[in-house]
BAKOLKOL-314514 format. One record per residue (C-alpha): residue number from 1; residue in three letters; x, y, z. Coordinates in steps of 0.5 Angstrom, whole numbers. Layout:
BEGIN
R / n / res / xx / yy / zz
R / NUM / ala / X / Y / Z;
...
END
This chain:
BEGIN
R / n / res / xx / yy / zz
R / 1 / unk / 159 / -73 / 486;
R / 2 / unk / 156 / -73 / 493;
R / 3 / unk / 160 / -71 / 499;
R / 4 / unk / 160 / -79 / 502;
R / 5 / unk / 163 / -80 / 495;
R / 6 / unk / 169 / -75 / 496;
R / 7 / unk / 171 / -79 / 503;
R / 8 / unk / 171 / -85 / 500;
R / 9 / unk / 176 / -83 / 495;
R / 10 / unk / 180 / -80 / 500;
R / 11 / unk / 180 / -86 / 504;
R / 12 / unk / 182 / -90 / 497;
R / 13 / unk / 188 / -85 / 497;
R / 14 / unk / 191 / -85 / 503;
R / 15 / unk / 191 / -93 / 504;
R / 16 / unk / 194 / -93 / 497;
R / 17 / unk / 199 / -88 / 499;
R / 18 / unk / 200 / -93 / 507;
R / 19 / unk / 201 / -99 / 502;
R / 20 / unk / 207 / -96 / 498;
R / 21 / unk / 210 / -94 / 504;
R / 22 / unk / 209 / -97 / 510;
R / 23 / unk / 214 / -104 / 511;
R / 24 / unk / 212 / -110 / 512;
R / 25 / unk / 209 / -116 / 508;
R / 26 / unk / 202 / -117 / 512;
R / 27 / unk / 201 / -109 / 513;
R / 28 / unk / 202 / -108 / 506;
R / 29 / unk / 198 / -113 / 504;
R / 30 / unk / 192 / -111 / 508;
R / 31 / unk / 192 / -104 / 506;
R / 32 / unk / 192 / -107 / 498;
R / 33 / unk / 186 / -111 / 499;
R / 34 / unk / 183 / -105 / 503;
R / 35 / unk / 184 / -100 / 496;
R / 36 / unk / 182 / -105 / 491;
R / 37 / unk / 175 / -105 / 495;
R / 38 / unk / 174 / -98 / 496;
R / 39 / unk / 176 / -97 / 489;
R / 40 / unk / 171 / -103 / 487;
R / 41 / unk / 165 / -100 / 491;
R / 42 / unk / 167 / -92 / 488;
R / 43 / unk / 167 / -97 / 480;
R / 44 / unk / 160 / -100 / 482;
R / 45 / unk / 157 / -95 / 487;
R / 46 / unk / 159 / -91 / 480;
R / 47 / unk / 156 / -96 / 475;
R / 48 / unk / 149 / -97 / 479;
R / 49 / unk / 149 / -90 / 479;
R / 50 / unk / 149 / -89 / 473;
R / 51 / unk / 144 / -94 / 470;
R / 52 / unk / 139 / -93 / 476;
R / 53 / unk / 135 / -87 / 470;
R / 54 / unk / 136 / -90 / 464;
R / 55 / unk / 132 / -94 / 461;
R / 56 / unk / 126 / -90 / 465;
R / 57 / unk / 119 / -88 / 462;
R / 58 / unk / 115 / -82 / 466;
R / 59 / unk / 109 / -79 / 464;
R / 60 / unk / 104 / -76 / 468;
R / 61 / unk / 96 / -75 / 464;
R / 62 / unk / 92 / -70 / 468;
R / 63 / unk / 85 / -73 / 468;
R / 64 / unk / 82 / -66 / 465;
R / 65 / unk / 86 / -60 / 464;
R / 66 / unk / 80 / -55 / 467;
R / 67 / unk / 78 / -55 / 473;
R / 68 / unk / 74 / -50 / 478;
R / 69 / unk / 76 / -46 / 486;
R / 70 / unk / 73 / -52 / 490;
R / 71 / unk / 74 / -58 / 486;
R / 72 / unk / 79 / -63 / 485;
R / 73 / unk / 83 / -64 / 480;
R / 74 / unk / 87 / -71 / 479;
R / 75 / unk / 92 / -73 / 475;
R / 76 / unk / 95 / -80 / 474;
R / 77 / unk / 102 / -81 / 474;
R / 78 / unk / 108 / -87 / 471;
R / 79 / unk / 114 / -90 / 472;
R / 80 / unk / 117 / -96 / 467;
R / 81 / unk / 122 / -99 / 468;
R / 82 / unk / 125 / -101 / 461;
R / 83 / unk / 131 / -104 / 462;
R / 84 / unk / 133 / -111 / 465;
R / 85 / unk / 137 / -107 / 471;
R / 86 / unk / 133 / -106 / 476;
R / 87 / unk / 133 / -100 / 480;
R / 88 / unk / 134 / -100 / 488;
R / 89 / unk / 130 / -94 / 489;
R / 90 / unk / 128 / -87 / 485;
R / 91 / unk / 125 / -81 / 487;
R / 92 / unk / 121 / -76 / 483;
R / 93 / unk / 121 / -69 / 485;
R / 94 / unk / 115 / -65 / 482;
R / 95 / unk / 115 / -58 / 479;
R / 96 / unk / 109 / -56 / 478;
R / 97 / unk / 107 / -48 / 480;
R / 98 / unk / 99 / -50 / 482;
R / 99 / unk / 99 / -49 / 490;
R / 100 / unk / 98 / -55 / 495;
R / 101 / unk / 100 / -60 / 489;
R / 102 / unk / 104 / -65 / 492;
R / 103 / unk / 106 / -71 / 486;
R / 104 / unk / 113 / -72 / 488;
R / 105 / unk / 115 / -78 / 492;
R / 106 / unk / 120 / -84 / 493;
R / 107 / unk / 119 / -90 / 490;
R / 108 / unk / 122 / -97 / 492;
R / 109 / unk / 125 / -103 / 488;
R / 110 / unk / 122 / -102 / 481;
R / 111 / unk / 124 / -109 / 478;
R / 112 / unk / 126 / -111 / 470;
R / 113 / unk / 121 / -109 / 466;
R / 114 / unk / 116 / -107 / 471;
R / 115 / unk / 111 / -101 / 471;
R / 116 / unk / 108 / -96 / 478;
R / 117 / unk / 103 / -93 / 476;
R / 118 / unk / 99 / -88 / 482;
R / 119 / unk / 94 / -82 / 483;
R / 120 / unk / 94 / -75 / 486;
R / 121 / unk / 89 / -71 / 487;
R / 122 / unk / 89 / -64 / 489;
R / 123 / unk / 84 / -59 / 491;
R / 124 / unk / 85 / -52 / 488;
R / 125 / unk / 84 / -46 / 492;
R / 126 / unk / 86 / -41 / 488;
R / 127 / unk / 84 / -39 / 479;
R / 128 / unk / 89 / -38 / 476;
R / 129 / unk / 93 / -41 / 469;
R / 130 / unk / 99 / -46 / 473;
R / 131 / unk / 103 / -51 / 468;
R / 132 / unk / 104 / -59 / 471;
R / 133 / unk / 112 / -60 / 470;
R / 134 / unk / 117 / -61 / 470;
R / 135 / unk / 119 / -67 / 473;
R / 136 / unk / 126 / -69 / 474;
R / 137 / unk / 128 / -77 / 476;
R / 138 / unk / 133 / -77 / 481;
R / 139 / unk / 137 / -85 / 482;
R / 140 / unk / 142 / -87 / 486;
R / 141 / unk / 147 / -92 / 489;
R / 142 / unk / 145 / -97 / 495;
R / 143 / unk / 151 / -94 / 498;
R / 144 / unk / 149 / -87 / 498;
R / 145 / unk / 156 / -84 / 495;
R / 146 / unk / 153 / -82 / 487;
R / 147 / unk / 146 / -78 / 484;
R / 148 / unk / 145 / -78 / 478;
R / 149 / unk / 138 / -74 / 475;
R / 150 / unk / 133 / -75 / 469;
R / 151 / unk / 130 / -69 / 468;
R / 152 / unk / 122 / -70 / 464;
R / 153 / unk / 121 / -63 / 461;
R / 154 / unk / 114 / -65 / 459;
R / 155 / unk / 109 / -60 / 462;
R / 156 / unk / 101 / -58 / 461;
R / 157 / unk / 97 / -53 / 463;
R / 158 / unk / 92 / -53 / 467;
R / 159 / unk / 85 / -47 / 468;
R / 160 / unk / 83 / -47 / 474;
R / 161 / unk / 76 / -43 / 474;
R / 162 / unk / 73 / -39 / 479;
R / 163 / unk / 69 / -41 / 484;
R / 164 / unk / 62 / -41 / 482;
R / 165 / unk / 55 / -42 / 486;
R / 166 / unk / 49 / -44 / 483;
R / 167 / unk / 44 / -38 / 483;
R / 168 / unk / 36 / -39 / 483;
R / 169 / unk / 33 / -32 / 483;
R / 170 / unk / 38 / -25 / 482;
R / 171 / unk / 36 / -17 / 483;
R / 172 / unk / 33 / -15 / 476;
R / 173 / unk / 32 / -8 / 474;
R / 174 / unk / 24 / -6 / 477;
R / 175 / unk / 19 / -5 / 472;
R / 176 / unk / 23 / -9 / 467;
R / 177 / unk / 21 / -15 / 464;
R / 178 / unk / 27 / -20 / 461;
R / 179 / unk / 24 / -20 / 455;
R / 180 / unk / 23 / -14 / 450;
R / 181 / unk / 21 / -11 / 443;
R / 182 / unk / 24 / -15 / 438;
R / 183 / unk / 29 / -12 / 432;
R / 184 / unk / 28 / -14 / 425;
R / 185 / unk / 34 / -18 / 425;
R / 186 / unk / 34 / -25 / 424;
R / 187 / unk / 40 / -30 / 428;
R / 188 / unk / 42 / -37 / 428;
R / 189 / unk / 40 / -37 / 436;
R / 190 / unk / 34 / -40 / 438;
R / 191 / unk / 30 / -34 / 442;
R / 192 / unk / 23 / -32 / 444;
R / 193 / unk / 21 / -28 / 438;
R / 194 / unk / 18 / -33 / 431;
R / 195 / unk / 19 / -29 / 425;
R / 196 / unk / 17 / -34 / 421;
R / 197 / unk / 19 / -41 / 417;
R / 198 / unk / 22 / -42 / 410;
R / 199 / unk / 25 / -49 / 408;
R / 200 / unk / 31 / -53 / 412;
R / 201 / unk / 39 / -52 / 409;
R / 202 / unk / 44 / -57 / 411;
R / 203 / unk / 47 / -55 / 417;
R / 204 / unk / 40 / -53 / 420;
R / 205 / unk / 39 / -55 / 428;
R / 206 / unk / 34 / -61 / 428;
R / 207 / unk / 30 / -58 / 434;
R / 208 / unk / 29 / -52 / 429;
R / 209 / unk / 23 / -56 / 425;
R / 210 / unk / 17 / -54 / 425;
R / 211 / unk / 14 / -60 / 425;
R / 212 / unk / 7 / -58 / 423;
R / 213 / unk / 9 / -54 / 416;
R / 214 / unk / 13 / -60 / 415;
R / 215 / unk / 8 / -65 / 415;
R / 216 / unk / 3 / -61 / 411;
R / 217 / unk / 9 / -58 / 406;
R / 218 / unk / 11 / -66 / 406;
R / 219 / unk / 18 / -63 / 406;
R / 220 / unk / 22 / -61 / 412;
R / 221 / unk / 21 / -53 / 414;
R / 222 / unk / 24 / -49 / 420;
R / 223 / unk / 23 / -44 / 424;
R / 224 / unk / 27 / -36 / 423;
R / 225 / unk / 28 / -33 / 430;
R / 226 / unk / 29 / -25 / 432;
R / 227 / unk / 34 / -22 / 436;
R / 228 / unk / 32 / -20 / 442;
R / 229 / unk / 37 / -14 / 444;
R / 230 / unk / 34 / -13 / 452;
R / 231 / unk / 37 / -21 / 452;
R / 232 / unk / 44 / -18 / 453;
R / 233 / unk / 47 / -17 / 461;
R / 234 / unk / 54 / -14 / 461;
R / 235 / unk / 57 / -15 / 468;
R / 236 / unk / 62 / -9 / 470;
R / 237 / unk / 67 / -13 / 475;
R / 238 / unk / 71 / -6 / 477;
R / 239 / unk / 78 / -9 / 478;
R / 240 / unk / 81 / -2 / 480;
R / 241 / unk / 86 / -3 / 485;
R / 242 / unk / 85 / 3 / 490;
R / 243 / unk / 77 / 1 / 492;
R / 244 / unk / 80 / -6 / 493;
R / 245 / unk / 81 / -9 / 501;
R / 246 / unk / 81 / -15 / 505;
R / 247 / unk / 88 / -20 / 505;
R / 248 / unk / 90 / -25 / 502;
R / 249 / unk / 90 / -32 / 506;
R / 250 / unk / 93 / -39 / 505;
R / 251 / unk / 86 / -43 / 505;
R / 252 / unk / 85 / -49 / 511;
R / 253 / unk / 82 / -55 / 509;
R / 254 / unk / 78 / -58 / 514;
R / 255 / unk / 76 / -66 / 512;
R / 256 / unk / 70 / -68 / 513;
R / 257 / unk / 71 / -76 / 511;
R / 258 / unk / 78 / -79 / 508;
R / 259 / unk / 81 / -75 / 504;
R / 260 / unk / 81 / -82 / 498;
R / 261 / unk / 73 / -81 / 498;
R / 262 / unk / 72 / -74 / 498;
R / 263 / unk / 70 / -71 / 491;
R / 264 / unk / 70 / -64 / 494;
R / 265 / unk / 73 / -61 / 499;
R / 266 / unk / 69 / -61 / 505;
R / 267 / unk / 67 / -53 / 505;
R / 268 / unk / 68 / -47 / 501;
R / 269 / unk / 71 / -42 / 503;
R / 270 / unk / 72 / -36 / 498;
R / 271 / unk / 79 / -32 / 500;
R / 272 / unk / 77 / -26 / 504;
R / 273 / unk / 79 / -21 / 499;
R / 274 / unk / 74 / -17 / 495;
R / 275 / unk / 77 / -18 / 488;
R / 276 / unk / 76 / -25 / 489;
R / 277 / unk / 68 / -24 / 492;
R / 278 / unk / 68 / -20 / 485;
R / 279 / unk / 71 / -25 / 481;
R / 280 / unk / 66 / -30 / 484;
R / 281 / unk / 60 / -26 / 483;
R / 282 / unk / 63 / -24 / 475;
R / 283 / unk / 63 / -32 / 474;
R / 284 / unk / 56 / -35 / 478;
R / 285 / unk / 52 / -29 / 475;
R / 286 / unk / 55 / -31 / 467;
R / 287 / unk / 53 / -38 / 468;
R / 288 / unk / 46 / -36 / 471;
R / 289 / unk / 45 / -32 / 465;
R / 290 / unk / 49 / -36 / 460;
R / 291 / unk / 43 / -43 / 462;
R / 292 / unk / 37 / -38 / 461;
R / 293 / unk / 40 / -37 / 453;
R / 294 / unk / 41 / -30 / 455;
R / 295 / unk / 47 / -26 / 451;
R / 296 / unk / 53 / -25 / 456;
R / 297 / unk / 59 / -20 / 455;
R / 298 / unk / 64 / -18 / 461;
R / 299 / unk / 67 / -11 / 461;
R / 300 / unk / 72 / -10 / 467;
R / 301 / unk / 80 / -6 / 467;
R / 302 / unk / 85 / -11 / 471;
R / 303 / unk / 92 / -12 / 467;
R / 304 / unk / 89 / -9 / 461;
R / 305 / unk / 83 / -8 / 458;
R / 306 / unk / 78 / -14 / 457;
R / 307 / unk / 71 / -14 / 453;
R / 308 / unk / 68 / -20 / 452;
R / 309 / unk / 63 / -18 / 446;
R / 310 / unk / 55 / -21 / 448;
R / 311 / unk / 55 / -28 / 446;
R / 312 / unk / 50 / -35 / 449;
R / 313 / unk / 52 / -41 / 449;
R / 314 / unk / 58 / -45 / 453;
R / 315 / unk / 63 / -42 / 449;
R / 316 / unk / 62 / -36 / 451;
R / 317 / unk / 61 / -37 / 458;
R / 318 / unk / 68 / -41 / 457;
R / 319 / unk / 71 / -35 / 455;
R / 320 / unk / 68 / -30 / 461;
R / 321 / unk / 71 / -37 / 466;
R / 322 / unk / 78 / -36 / 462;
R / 323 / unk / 78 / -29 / 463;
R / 324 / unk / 76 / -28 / 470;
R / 325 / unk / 82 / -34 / 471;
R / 326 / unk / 87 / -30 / 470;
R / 327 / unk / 84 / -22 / 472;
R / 328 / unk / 88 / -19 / 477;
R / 329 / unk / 86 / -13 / 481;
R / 330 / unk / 92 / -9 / 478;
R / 331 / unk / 86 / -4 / 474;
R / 332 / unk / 88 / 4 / 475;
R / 333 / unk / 81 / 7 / 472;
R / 334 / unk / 75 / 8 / 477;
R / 335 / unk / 69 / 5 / 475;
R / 336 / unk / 66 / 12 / 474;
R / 337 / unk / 70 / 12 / 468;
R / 338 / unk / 69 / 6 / 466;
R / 339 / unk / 62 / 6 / 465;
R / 340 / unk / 63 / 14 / 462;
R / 341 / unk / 68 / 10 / 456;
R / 342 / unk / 64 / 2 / 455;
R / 343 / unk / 57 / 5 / 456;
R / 344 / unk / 56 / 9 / 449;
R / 345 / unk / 58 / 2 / 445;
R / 346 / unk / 51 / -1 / 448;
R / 347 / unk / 45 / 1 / 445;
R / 348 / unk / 39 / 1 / 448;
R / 349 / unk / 35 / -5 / 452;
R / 350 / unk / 41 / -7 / 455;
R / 351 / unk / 42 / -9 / 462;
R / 352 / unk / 48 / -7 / 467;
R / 353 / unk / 51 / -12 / 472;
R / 354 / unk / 56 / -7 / 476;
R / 355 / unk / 60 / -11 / 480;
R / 356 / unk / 64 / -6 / 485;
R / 357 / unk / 67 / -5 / 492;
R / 358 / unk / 68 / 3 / 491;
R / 359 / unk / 63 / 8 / 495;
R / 360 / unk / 65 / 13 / 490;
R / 361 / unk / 58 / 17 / 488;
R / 362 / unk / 61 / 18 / 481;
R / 363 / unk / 60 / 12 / 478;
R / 364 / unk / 53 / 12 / 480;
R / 365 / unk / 51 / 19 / 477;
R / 366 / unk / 55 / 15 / 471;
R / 367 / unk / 50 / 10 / 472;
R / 368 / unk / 45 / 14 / 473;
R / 369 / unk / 46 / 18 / 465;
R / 370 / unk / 47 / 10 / 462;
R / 371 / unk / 39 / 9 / 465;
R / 372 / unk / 37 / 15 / 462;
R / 373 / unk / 40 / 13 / 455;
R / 374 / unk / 36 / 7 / 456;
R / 375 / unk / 40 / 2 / 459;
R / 376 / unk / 39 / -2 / 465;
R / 377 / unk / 43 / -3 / 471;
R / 378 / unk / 44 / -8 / 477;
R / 379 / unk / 49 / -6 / 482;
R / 380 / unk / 52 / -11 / 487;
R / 381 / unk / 56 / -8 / 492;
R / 382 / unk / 63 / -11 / 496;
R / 383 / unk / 61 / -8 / 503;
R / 384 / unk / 68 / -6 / 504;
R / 385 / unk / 68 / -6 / 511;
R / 386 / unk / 67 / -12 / 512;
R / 387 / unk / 74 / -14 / 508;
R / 388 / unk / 77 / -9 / 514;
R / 389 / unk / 77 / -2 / 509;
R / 390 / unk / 74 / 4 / 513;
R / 391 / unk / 69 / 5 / 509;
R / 392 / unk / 62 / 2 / 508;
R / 393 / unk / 57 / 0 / 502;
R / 394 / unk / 51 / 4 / 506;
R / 395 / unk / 53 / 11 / 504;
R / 396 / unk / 51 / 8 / 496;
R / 397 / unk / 45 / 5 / 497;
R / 398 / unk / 42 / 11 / 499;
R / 399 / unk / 44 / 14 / 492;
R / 400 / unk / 42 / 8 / 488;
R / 401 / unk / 35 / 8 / 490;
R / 402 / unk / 35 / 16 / 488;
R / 403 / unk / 37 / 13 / 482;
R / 404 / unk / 32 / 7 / 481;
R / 405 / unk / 38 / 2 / 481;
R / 406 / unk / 37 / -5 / 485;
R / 407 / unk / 43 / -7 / 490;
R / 408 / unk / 45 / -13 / 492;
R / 409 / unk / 50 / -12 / 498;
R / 410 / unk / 54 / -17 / 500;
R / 411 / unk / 59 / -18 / 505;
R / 412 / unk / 65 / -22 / 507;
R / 413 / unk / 63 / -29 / 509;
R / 414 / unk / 55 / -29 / 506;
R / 415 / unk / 52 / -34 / 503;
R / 416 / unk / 52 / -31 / 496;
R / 417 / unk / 46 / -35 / 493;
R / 418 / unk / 42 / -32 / 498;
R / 419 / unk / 46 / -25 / 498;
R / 420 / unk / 45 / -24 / 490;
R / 421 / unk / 37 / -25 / 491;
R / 422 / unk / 36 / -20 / 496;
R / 423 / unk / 35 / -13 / 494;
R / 424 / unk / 36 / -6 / 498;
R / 425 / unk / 34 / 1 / 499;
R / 426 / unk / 28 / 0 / 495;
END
């Protein structure tokens, strides 16, 4: 009961009370007439009320359930009215936890069997698993004195990946090529490496056809593949919470054309912390490979340990996308230690992406050893000072160019497909 509904029933008792007391016919006959419509507009008030949230439908259907730092994400809402009770007026507060989502509203009259339907498009500025709901419905009288709530606890959930760029060219390791010596092991993905042909199975893709032997066996024959182990890249993203810098900020969108033509927002801009910078590179680097059919895997300590093991294709990049959705800078291992652990489980052939704001020379004597066992390794360096550490990224790239290892330093604010083509120190 609202405070408004308190007084009115205050006021309907006193002027009972004044009925019943006061002398007169004509004063007492006023006051009983003024009772009956206070207690006649509570009944109603209360009445209407209650039939302002039955008889409602709610459903909310998100137009896809992954979505991306920098897009949008749209979700598509409606109210109906079942009964043959019209309802005044209906307001529907959203619960949803993704940032800058803005789906409550008040609706206007909804007649008899009628539907509203609208749409709400949001753009996501910050990764991350959010649920969309619950919604609670809240109706109430034309005089304002009773609220009644309907609570919708249907809910979704909705993935918001990191933010990717589309990279052309990136760092690799010098003298190296993409390709290497082929191991006698046979694999069902198609690689460089033929190592021969023998009759189709149900199951086999058709763009495994050898169409020269099939024409000439009159039967269909496909191609067997080789794995080819120097394919694998492993991105190292340090997710250690002490080499971390920069500040958390509440993104500004700056429109460019109205809000109802956008697709995208205007400008991308990252949150200007090295972890986000990290997560960032760690995704755009995992497509890059992932379009070129190289086996990606993705080491890196935040709330815990995550190894995603070398896979091609779209769901393993979903995976590594999944994974960098929710990964926090809450790591307590150093680099180093890191690389000493996960680096004895790769063989040989290998190429390391190691993603990492630290200026500790130690992970770069770790590195130095892995390249000795024969992996390879690629460093991208968060230029910490440009985040508002003290210390910079210039200590280190002398040490890796020592090492024969390719650098890519990037500081806040780069244009990231051009930073992660361009190599330092050698």
């Amino acid at each position: 009961m609202k405070q408004q509904a308190f007084v009115v029933m205050i006021l309907c008792v006193v002027s009972l009370i004044a009925a019943l007391t006061v002398p007169g016919e004509t004063g007492r006959v006023l006051l009983y007439k003024l009772t009956y419509l206070l207690a006649g507009i509570l009944v109603v008030s209360y009445l209407w009320s209650w039939s302002s949230v039955r008889w409602l439908e709610f459903t909310r259907r998100p137009r896809t359930r992954r979505s991306e730092v920098g897009k949008f994400i749209e979700e598509r809402f409606q109210v109906r009215n079942r009964g043959l009770i019209p309802k005044l007026w209906m307001e529907i507060q959203d619960h949803s936890d993704l940032p800058g989502h803005h789906a409550s509203r008040v609706l206007s009259t909804l007649g008899a069997r009628q539907r509203r339907k609208w749409t709400v498009k949001t753009a996501c500025w910050q990764r991350g698993c959010f649920t969309l709901g619950p919604a609670t419905l809240l109706g109430g009288d034309p005089f304002g004195l009773f609220q009644k709530r309907l609570q919708v606890e249907d809910t979704s959930t909705l993935v918001v990946y990191p933010a990717m760029v589309d990279l052309t060219t990136f760092a690799q390791p010098l003298g190296q090529l993409p390709g290497g010596d082929a191991v006698r092991r046979r694999t069902h993905y198609i690689t460089t490496n033929v190592a021969g042909v023998r009759d189709y199975a149900p199951g086999d893709s058709f763009n495994r056809i050898h169409w020269p032997s099939t024409a000439r066996k009159e039967r269909l024959i496909v191609k067997e593949f080789e794995l080819d182990p120097t394919a694998d890249v492993w991105i190292f993203l340090d997710m250690d919470a002490r080499v971390q810098g920069g500040q958390r900020e509440e993104p500004i969108i700056e429109p460019e054309v109205p809000a109802l033509l956008r697709t995208r927002p205007a400008r991308l801009r990252l949150m200007p912390t090295t972890e986000e910078y990290g997560v960032t590179i760690a995704a755009s680097l995992a497509r890059h490979f992932s379009v070129r059919e190289r086996a990606v895997g993705l080491v890196t300590y935040g709330q815990r340990r995550e190894v995603l093991q070398a896979d091609r294709g779209e769901r393993q990049l979903a995976k590594i996308l999944e994974t960098l959705a929710v990964i926090q800078a809450q790591g307590r291992s150093p680099l180093a230690q890191v690389l000493a652990v996960e680096g004895k489980y790769l063989r040989q052939g290998t190429t390391l992406v190691i993603i990492t704001p630290s200026t500790d020379r130690h992970w770069v004597l770790v590195a130095r050893d892995l390249t000795r066992r024969g992996l390879r390794s690629t460093a991208v360096l968060l230029d910490a000072r440009s985040f508002g550490c003290d210390t910079g990224a210039e200590a280190l790239v002398g040490e890796l160019a020592v090492s024969r290892i390719p650098a890519c330093v990037v500081h806040r604010d780069d244009d990231l497909k051009v930073a992660l083509s361009r190599q330092v120190g050698l």
